[in-house]
LOVEX-894968 format. One record per residue (C-alpha): x, z, y; residue number from 1. Coordinates in pm, whole numbers. Layout:
ATOM east up north i
ATOM X Z Y NUM
...
! end
This chain:
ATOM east up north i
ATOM -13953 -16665 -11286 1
ATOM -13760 -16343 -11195 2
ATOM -13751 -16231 -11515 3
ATOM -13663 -16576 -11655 4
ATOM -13354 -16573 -11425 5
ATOM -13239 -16260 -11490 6
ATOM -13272 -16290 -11869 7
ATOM -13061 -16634 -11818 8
ATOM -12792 -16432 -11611 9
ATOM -12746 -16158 -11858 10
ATOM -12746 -16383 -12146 11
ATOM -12464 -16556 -11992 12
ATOM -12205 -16280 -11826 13
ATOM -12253 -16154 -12160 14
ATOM -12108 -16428 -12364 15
ATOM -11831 -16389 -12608 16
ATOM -11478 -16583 -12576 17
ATOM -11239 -16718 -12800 18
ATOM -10955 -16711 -12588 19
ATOM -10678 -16560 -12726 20
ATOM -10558 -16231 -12622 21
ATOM -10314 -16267 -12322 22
ATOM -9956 -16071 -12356 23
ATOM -9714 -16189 -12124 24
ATOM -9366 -16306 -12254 25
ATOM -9066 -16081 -12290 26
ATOM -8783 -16174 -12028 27
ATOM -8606 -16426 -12174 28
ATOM -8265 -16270 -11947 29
ATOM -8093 -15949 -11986 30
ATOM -8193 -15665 -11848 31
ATOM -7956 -15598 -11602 32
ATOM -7728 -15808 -11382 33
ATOM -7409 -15940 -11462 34
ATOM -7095 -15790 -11287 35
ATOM -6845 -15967 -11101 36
ATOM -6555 -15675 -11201 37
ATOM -6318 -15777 -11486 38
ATOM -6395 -15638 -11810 39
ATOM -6286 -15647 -12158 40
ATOM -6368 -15908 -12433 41
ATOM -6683 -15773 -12618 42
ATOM -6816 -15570 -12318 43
ATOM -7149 -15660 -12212 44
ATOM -7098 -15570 -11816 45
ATOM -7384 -15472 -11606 46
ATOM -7371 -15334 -11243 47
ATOM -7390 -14973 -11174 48
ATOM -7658 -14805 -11044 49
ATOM -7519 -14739 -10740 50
ATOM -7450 -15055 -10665 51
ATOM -7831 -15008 -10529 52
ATOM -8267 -15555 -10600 53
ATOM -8473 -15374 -10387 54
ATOM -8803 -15270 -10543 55
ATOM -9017 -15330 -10186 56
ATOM -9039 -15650 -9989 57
ATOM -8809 -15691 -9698 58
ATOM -8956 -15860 -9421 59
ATOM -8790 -16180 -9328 60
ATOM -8759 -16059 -8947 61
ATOM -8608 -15802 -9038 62
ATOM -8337 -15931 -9285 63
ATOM -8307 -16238 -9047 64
ATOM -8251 -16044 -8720 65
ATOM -8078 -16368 -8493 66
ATOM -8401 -16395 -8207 67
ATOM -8295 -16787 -8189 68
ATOM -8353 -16838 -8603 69
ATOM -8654 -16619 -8581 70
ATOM -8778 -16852 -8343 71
ATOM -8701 -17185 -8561 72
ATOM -8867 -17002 -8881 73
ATOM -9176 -16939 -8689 74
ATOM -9162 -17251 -8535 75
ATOM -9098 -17423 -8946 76
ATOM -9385 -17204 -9072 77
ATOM -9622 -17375 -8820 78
ATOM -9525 -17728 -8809 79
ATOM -9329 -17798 -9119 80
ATOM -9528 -18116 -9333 81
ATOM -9480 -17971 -9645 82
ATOM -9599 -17639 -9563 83
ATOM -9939 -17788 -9444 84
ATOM -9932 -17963 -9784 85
ATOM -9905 -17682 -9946 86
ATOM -10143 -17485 -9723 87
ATOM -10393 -17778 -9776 88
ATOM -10352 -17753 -10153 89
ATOM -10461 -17396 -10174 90
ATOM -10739 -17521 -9984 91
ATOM -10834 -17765 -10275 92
ATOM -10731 -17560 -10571 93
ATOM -10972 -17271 -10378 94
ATOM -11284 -17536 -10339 95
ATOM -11210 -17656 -10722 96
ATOM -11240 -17280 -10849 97
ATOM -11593 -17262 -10628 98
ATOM -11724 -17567 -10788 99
ATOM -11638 -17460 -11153 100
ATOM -11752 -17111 -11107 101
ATOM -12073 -17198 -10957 102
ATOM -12143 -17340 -11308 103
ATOM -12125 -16943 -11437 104
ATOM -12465 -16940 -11291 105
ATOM -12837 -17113 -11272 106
ATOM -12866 -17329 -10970 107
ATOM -13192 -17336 -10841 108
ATOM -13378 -17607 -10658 109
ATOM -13646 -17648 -10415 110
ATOM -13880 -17962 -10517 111
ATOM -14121 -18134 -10335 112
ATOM -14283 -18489 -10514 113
ATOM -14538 -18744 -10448 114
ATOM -14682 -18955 -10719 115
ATOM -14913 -19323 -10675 116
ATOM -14952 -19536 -10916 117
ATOM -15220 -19796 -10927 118
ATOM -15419 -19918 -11253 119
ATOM -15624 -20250 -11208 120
ATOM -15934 -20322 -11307 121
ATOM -15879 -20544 -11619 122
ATOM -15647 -20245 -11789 123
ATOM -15869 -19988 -11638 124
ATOM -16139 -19780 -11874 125
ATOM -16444 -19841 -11584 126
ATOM -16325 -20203 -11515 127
ATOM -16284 -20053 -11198 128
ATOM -15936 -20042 -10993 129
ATOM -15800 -19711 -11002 130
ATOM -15518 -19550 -10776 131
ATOM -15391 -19205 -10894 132
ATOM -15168 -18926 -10685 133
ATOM -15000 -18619 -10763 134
ATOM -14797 -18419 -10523 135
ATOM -14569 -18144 -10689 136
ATOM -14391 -17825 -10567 137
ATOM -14197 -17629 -10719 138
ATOM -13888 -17394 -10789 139
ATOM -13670 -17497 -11113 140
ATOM -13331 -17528 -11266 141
ATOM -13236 -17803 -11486 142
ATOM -12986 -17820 -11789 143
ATOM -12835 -17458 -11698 144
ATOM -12574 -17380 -11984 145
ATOM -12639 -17023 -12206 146
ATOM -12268 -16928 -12229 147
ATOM -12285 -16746 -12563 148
ATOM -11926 -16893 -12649 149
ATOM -11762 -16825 -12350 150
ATOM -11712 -17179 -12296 151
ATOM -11817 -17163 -11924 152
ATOM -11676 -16853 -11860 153
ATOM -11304 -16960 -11995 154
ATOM -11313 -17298 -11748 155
ATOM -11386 -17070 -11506 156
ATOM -11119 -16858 -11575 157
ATOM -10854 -17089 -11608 158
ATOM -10981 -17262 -11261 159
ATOM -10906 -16926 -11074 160
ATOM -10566 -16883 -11239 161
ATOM -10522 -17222 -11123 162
ATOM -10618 -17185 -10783 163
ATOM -10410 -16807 -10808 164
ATOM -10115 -17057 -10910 165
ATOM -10143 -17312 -10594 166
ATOM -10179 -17004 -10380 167
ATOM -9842 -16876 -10529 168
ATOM -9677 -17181 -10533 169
ATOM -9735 -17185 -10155 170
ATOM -9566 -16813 -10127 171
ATOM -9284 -17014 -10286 172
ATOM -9237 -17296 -10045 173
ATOM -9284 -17032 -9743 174
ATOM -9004 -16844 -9900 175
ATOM -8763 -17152 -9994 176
ATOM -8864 -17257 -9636 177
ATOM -8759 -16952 -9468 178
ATOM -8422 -16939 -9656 179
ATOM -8336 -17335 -9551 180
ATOM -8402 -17291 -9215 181
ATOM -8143 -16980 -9193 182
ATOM -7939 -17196 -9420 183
ATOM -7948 -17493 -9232 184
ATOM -7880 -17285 -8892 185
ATOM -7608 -17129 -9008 186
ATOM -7452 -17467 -9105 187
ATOM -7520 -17620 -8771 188
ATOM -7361 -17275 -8627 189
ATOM -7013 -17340 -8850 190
ATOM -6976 -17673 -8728 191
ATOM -7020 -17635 -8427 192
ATOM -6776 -17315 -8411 193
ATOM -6524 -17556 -8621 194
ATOM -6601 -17830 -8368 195
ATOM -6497 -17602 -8060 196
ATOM -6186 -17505 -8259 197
ATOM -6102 -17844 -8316 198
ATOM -6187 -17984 -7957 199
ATOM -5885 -17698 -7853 200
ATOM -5687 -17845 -8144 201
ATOM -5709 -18192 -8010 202
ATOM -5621 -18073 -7612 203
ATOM -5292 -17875 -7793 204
ATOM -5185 -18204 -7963 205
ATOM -5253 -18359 -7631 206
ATOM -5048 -18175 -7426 207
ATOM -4735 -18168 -7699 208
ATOM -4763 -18533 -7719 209
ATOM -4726 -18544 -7337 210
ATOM -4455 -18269 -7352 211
ATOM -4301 -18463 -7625 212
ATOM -4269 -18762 -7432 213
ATOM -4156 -18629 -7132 214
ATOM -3869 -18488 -7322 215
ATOM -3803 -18855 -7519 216
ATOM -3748 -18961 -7137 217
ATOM -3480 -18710 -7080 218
ATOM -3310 -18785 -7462 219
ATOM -3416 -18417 -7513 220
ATOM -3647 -18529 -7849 221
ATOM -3612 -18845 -8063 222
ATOM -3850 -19121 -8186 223
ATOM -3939 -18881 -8521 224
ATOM -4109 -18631 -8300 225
ATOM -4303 -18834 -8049 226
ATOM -4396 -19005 -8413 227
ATOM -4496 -18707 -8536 228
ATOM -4682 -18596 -8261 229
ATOM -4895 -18947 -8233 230
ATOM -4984 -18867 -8595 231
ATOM -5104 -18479 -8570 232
ATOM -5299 -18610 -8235 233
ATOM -5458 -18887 -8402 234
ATOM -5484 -18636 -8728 235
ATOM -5699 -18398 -8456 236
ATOM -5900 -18634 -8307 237
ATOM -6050 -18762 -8702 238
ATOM -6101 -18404 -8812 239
ATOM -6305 -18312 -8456 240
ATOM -6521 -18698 -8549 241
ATOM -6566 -18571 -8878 242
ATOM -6691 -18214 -8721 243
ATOM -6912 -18393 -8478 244
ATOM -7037 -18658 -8753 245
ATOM -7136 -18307 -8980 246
ATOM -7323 -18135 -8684 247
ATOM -7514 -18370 -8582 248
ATOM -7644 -18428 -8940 249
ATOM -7677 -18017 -8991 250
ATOM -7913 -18086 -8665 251
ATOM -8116 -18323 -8830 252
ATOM -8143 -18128 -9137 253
ATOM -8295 -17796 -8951 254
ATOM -8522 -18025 -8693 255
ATOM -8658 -18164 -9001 256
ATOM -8761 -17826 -9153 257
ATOM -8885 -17731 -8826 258
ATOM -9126 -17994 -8812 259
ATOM -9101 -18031 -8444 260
ATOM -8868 -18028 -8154 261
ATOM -8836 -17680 -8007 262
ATOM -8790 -17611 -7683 263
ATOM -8726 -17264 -7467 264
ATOM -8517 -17144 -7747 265
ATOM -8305 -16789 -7737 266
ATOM -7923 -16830 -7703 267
ATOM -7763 -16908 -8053 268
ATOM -7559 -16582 -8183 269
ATOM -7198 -16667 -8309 270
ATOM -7171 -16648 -8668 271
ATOM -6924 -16309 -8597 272
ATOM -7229 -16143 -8409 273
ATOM -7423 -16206 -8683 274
ATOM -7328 -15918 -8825 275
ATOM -7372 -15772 -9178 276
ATOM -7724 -15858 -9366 277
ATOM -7869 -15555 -9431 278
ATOM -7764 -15502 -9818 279
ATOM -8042 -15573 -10107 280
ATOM -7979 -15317 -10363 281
ATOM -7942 -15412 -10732 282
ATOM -8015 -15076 -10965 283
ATOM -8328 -15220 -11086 284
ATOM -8374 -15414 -11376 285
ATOM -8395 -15768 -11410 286
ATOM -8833 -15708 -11421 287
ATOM -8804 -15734 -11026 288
ATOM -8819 -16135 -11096 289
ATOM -9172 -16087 -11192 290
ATOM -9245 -16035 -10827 291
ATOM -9135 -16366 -10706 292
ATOM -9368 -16623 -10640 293
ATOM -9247 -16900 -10850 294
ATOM -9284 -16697 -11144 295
ATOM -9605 -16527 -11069 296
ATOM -9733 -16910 -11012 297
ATOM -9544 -16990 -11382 298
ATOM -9782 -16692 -11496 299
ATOM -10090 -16757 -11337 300
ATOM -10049 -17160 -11532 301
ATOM -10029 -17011 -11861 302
ATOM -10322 -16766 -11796 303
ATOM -10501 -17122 -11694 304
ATOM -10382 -17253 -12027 305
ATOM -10434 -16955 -12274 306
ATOM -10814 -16985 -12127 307
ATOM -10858 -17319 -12176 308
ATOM -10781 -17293 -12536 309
ATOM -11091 -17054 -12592 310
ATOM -11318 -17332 -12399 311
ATOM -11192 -17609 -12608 312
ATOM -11266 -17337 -12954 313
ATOM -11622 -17265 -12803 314
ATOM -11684 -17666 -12809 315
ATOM -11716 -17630 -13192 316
ATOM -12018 -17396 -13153 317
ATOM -12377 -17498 -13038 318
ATOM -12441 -17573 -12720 319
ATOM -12762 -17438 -12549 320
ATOM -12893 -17546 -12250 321
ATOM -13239 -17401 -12053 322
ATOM -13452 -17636 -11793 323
ATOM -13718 -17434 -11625 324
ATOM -13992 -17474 -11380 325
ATOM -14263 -17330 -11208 326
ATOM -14465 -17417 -10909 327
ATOM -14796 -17585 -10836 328
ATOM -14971 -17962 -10890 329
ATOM -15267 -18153 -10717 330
ATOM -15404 -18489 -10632 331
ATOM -15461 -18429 -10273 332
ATOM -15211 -18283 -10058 333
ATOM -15441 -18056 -9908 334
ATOM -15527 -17878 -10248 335
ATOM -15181 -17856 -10345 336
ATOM -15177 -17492 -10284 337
ATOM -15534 -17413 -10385 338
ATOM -15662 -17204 -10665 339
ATOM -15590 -17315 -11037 340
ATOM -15276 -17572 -10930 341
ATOM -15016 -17354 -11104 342
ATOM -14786 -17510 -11324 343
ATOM -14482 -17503 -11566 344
ATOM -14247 -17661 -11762 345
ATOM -14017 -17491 -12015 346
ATOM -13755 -17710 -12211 347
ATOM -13425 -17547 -12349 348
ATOM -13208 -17787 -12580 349
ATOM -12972 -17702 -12863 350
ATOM -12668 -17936 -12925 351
ATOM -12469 -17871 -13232 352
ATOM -12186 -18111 -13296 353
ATOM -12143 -18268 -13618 354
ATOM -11912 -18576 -13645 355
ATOM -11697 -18660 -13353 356
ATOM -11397 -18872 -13538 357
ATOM -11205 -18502 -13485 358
ATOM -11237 -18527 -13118 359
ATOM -11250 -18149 -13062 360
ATOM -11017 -18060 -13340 361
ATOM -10800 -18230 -13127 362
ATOM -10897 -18138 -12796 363
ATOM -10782 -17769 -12936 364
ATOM -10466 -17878 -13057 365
ATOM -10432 -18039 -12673 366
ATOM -10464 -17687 -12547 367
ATOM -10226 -17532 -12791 368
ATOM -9924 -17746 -12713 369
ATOM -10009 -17683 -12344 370
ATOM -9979 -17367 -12346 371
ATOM -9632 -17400 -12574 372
ATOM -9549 -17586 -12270 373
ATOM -9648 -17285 -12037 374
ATOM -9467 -17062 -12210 375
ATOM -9145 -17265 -12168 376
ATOM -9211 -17298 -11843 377
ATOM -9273 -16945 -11761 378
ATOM -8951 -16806 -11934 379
ATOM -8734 -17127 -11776 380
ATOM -8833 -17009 -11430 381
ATOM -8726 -16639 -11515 382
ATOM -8432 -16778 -11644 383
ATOM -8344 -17001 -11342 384
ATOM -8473 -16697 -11111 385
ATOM -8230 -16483 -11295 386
ATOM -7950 -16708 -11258 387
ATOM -7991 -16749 -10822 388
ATOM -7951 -16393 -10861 389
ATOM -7654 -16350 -11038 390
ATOM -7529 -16632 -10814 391
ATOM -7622 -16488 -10529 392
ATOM -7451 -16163 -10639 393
ATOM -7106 -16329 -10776 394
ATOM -7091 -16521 -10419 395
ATOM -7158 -16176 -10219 396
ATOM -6879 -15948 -10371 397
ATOM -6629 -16239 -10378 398
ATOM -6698 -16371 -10032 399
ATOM -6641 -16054 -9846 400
ATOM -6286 -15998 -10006 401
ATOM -6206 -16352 -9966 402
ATOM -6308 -16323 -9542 403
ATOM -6080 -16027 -9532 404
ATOM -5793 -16166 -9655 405
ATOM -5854 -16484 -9433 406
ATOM -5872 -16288 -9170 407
ATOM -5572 -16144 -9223 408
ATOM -5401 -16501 -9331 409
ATOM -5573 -16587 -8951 410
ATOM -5390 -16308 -8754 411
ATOM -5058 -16391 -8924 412
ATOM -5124 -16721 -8887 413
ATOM -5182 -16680 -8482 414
ATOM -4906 -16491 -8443 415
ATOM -4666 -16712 -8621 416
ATOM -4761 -16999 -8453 417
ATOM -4694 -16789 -8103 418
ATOM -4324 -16727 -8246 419
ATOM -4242 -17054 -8366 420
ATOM -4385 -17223 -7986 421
ATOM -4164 -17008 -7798 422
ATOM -3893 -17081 -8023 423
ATOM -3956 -17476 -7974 424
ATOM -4004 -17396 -7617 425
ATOM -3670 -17250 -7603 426
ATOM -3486 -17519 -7845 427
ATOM -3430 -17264 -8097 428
ATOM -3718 -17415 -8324 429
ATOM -3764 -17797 -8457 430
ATOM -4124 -17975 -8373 431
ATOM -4194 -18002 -8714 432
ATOM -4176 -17668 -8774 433
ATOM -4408 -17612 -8418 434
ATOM -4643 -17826 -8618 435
ATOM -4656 -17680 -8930 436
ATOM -4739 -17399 -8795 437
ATOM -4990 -17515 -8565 438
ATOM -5155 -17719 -8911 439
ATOM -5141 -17347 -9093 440
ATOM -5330 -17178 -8804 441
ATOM -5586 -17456 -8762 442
ATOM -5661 -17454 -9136 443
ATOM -5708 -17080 -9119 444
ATOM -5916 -17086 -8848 445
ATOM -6135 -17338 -9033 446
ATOM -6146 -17134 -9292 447
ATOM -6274 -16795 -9168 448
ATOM -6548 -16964 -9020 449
ATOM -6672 -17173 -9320 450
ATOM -6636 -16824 -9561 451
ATOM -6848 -16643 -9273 452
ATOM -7124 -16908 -9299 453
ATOM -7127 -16912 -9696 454
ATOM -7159 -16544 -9690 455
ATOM -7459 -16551 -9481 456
ATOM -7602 -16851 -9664 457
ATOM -7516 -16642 -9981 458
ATOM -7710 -16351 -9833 459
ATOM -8054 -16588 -9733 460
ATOM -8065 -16733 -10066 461
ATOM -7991 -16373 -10256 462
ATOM -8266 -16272 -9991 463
ATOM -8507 -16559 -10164 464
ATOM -8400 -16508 -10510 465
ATOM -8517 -16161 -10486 466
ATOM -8849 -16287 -10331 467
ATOM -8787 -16200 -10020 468
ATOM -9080 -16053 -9819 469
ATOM -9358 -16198 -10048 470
ATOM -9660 -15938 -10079 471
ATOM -9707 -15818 -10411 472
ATOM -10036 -15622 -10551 473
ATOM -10234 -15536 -10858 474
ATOM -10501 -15781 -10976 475
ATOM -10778 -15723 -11243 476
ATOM -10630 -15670 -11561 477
ATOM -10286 -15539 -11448 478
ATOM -10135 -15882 -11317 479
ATOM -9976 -15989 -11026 480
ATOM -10066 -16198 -10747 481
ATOM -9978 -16244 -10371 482
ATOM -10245 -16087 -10110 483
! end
C-alpha cells in the first residue's frame, strides 16, 4: 500500500502541463515620469535624477506623523466594514486554494462496513432460510486522478494565484484606506480652520454694522453704507453656514472610514504644524508600479488565467483515474482480524473523450479570451497607476509655488486691510473701500488654507500611488507578492 501511494504521488508531481509559458507584459507607460517644467514642442520631458519614487516602502507612521490621524488610521484598520470584507475574503480565497490543492494528492480513508442480507427459503439452494454477514475494514482511496497532463496541477495553480490576488487586493484597500482617512482628516481640518476664519469674519461685519449705524444716527454715514454693511454681514453669516454645512459632512465622511466612534483622541495638529511630508523621491523608473498592490493583484489574475488555459488543453487528453484498497473481510466480527481475511480491490479507469458537440474546444477558447481580458486588465491598472503618479507629481510642484505666493497675496492682503481701517476710522477712506478690502483678505485667507490641505492630500495620495508601505518580496519563480 506504501508503495502503491508513493508510485501514485510521483506519477502525479511529475505530470506535464500545457500551460503556456508565463512572460509578464511590457509597461504599457513610459519609462520615466512626466515633468511639470515647460519644454519645447517635440521634447519628450522626463524628471531629473535628482529630483530623487522611492525604491523601499515608507511606513505609513512615519509619512503620516499627526499622533491624532495615526490614531483614526489604526482605529479604520480595525473597525472599518470593508476592510473585514476584504480580510474575510482572503480568508475564502485561502480555504478555496486548500480545497483545490488537496486534489494534487490521494485522499485516503478509513472504512469500517457491516453487511446482512437475508435469502428465504423458497429462493434458497437448501430450501432453507439463509442470513449472510460480512464486516469489512479497510484503508483505500477512491477515483484519485493520475495528473499526467497537468490538468490538476494547473487548477491548482491558478487557485493559489487567485487566492495570491484576494490577498493583494486586500494590501490595496489597506492602502486606499490609509490614504482616505488622512484625506478625509485633512478636509475636516480645512474647514474647520476656514470655519474659525469665517466665525471672526462674521463678528468684524458685526461690529461695522453696529459702528455703521451708530454713525447713520449722528448723519456721519448714509443709507448706502449701513446697506452695504447688512449685505457683507448677511454675505458672512452664508459663507460660515456653508463652512459648517461642509464640516460636518467631512465628519461623517472620516467616522465612516473609521468604522466606529473614537474616543480619547490626541489634540488635532493645525494644518500649518503639519509640516512638510517627508519627500518621495522620483529617479526611478516607472517599474516601481510593479510593487503596488493593485497591480501585483492584476498579475497574480492573469497567472490564474494563463494556468487555466493549460487545464482546459489537458481536458483533450485521457483521463486516468486509480481506486485502491486493502484491508481485511469476515462473516463474524470476531474473525475479522484473523488469519487468511486479507483483502483487495484494485480498479483504475481510463476516460478518453471522443465527441462532446466541441465542448472543450470551446472551453479552451473560454480561457484564451480570459486571459486577453487579463492582459488588458493588467496593463490598464499600470496605466491608471502611472497616471495617480504623474498626478500626484504635477499637483506637488505646482501647489507649493502656488502656497507661496498666497502667502504672500495673504500678508499684503492683512496689511492692506490694516491701512485702509485706519483710514475709514479716520474719514480719510470710504466703507466700500474698508470692505473691499476686508472681502480681499478673507478670500486670501480662505485660500492659503484650502492650497495647504490639497498639498497634503496631494502628498497621501502620491504616498498611495507609490504603494505606500506595502511589503514587497520574492516569490517562486521571480514574482512578486505581499508577505
Amino acid at each position: 500500500m506504501h508503495k502503491l501511494y508513493v508510485w501514485a504521488t510521483t506519477l502525479t508531481l511529475a505530470g506535464c502541463s500545457f500551460a503556456p509559458a508565463y512572460q509578464r507584459p511590457e509597461l504599457p507607460v513610459p519609462a520615466q515620469w512626466p515633468t511639470s517644467e515647460k519644454v519645447g514642442a517635440g521634447n519628450t520631458a522626463v524628471r531629473s535624477t535628482s529630483d530623487a519614487l522611492t525604491e523601499h516602502p515608507l511606513a505609513w507612521r512615519s509619512f503620516f506623523t499627526d499622533p491624532r490621524l495615526q490614531q483614526l488610521i489604526e482605529i479604520a484598520l480595525d473597525y472599518n466594514r470593508d476592510m473585514r470584507i476584504a480580510v474575510a475574503r482572503v480568508e475564502e480565497a485561502q480555504a478555496l486554494y486548500g480545497i483545490t490543492h488537496a486534489d494534487r494528492l490521494p485522499t485516503v480513508n478509513l472504512g469500517v462496513a457491516q453487511s446482512a442480507a437475508r435469502t428465504p427459503a423458497q429462493l434458497s439452494p437448501t430450501l432453507q432460510a439463509q442470513t449472510n454477514r460480512r464486516y469489512d475494514v479497510n484503508l483505500g482511496m477512491t477515483a484519485f486522478e493520475l495528473d499526467f497532463w497537468g490538468r490538476v496541477k494547473n487548477l491548482d495553480a491558478a487557485a493559489r494565484a487567485n487566492y495570491l490576488a484576494t490577498a493583494e487586493a486586500r494590501e490595496a484597500f489597506r492602502l486606499n484606506l490609509i490614504a482616505d482617512v488622512a484625506n478625509a482628516y485633512y478636509s475636516l481640518q480645512e474647514f474647520d480652520e476656514r470655519r474659525l476664519i469665517a466665525q471672526a469674519t462674521l463678528e468684524s461685519r458685526l461690529d461695522s454694522r453696529r459702528l455703521i449705524g451708530k454713525r447713520r444716527e449722528v448723519g456721519l454715514a448714509g443709507d448706502l453704507e449701513f446697506l452695504s454693511a447688512d449685505a457683507a454681514y448677511e454675505s458672512a453669516r452664508a459663507e460660515l453656514a456653508n463652512l459648517q454645512r461642509n464640516q460636518r459632512l467631512a465628519s461623517n465622511t472620516l467616522d465612516l472610514l473609521v468604522g466606529t466612534v473614537p474616543h480619547d483622541l490626541l489634540p488635532s495638529r493645525r494644518l500649518i504644524d503639519q509640516g512638510e511630508l517627508p519627500k518621495l523621491s522620483t529617479s526611478v523608473s516607472s517599474a516601481v508600479l510593479l510593487r503596488r498592490p493593485d497591480v501585483r493583484s492584476a498579475e497574480q489574475r492573469l497567472l490564474a488565467a494563463n494556468a487555466n488555459i493549460g487545464a482546459a488543453r489537458a481536458a483533450f487528453f485521457p483521463r486516468i483515474g486509480l481506486s485502491l484498497a486493502f484491508g481485511t473481510a469476515s462473516r463474524t466480527l470476531s474473525g475479522l482480524f484473523d488469519a487468511g481475511t486479507g483483502a483487495w480491490s484494485f480498479a483504475p479507469s481510463l476516460v478518453e473523450p471522443l465527441f462532446d458537440s466541441g465542448r472543450t474546444q470551446a472551453n479552451v477558447s473560454l480561457t484564451e479570451a480570459r486571459k486577453v481580458i487579463a492582459v488588458a486588465e493588467y496593463e490598464k491598472t499600470i496605466q491608471q497607476a502611472f497616471r495617480e503618479v504623474a498626478d500626484a507629481l504635477a499637483a506637488r510642484d505646482q501647489l507649493g509655488e502656488q502656497l507661496s505666493a498666497l502667502n504672500a497675496t495673504e500678508k499684503y492682503q492683512t496689511e492692506r486691510l490694516k491701512l485702509v481701517d485706519t483710514r475709514y476710522r479716520a474719514g480719510v477712506s470710504s466703507y466700500l473701500e474698508l470692505l473691499d478690502a476686508q472681502r480681499d483678505a478673507f478670500t486670501a485667507q480662505q485660500s492659503v488654507i484650502q492650497v495647504r490641505s490639497a498639498m497634503l492630500t496631494a502628498a497621501a495620495r502620491l504616498y498611495k500611488a507609490l504603494g505606500g508601505d506595502t511589503p514587497v518580496a520574492a516569490d517562486e519563480g521571480g514574482q512578486k507578492m505581499a508577505n
